[in-house]
C-alpha positions in Angstrom: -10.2 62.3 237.5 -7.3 60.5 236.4 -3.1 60.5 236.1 -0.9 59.2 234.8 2.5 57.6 236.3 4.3 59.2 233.8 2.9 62.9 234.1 3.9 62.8 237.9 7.2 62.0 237.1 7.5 64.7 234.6 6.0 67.6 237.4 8.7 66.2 239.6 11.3 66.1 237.0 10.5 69.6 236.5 10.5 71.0 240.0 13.9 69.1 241.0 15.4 72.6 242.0 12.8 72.2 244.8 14.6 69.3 246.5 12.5 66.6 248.3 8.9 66.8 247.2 6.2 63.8 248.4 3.2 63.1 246.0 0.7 61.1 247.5 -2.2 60.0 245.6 -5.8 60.7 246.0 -9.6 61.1 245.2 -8.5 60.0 241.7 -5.1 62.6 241.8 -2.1 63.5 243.2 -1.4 65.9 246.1 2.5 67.5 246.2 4.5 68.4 249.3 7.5 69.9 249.8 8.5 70.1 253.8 5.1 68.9 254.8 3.3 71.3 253.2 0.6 70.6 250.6 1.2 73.4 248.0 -0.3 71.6 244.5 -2.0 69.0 243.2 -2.3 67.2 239.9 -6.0 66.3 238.2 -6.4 64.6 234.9 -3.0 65.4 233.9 -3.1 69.1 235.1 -0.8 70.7 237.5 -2.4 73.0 239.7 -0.6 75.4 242.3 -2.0 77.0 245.8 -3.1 80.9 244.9 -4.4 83.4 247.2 -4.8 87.2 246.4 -1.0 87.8 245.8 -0.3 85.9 243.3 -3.7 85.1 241.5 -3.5 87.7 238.7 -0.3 86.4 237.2 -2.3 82.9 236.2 -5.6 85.4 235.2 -3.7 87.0 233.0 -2.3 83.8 231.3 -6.3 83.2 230.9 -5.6 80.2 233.5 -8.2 79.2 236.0 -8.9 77.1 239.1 -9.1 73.5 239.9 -12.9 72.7 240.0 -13.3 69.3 241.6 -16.7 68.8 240.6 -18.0 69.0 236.9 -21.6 69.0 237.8 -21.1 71.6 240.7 -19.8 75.5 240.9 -17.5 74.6 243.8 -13.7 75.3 243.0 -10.4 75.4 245.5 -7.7 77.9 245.8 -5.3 76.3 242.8 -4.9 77.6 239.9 -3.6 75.5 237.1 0.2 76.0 236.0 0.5 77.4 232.6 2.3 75.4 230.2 5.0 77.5 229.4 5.5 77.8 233.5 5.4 73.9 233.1 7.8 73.9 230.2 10.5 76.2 232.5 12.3 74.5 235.3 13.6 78.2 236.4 10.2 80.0 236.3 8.5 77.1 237.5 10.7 77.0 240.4 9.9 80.6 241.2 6.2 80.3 240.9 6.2 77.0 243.0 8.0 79.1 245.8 5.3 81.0 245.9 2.6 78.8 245.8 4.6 76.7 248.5 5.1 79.4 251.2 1.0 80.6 250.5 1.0 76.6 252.2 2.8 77.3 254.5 1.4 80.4 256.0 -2.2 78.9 255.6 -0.6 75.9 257.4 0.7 78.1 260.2 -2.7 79.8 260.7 -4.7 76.6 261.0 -5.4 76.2 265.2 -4.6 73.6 266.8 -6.9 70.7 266.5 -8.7 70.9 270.0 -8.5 67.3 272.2 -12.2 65.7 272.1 -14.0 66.2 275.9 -14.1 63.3 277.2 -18.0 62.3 278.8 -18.4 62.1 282.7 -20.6 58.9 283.1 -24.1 59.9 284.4 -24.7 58.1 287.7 -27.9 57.4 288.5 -29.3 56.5 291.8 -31.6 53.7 292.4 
């Protein structure tokens, strides 16, 4: 899995409208954020946004499907890639980023609250 420099800046060229967006890069891609919330990713060139069941069947019915990390394994994740006409419209691109962003953002919401590790009582032992 690979990018290139010059893809990411095009994806963020193209959702400008969105305001401050933070790609980090990883595994071999590109993770976007917009207010800390992870809603797409970029692999081998490929924008891919956060789907859930509202908003699925509009990139089914462009014949679009989802990321699949693993080429040697069935395992895929909840992003869908972007069509390129999507891609080619700042305006419509805008709108289905919105969505993908606030899916994020309620799955971000609904994640609890990491719990603190126990800490061990020491086992006294009497001689």
């Amino acid at each position: 899995m690979t990018i290139s420099d010059d893809y990411i800046l095009y994806v963020a060229h193209q959702l400008k409208s969105l305001g401050n967006l933070t790609v980090k890069k990883m595994f071999g891609g590109a993770g976007i954020y917009f207010e800390n919330v992870f809603f797409a990713l970029i692999a081998d060139d490929v924008l891919y946004f956060k789907v859930d069941e509202t908003n699925r069947k509009h990139y089914e019915k462009k014949a679009m499907g989802p990321f699949k990390p693993f080429d040697d394994k069935p395992y895929t994740m909840q992003y869908y890639e972007v069509p390129v006409d999507i891609l080619e419209d700042s305006e419509e691109l805008y709108k289905w980023a919105m969505v993908s962003f606030n899916i994020g953002k309620i799955k971000k919401n609904k994640k609890p609250a990491k719990k603190k590790a126990k800490t061990r009582k020491k086992k006294r032992y009497k001689e």
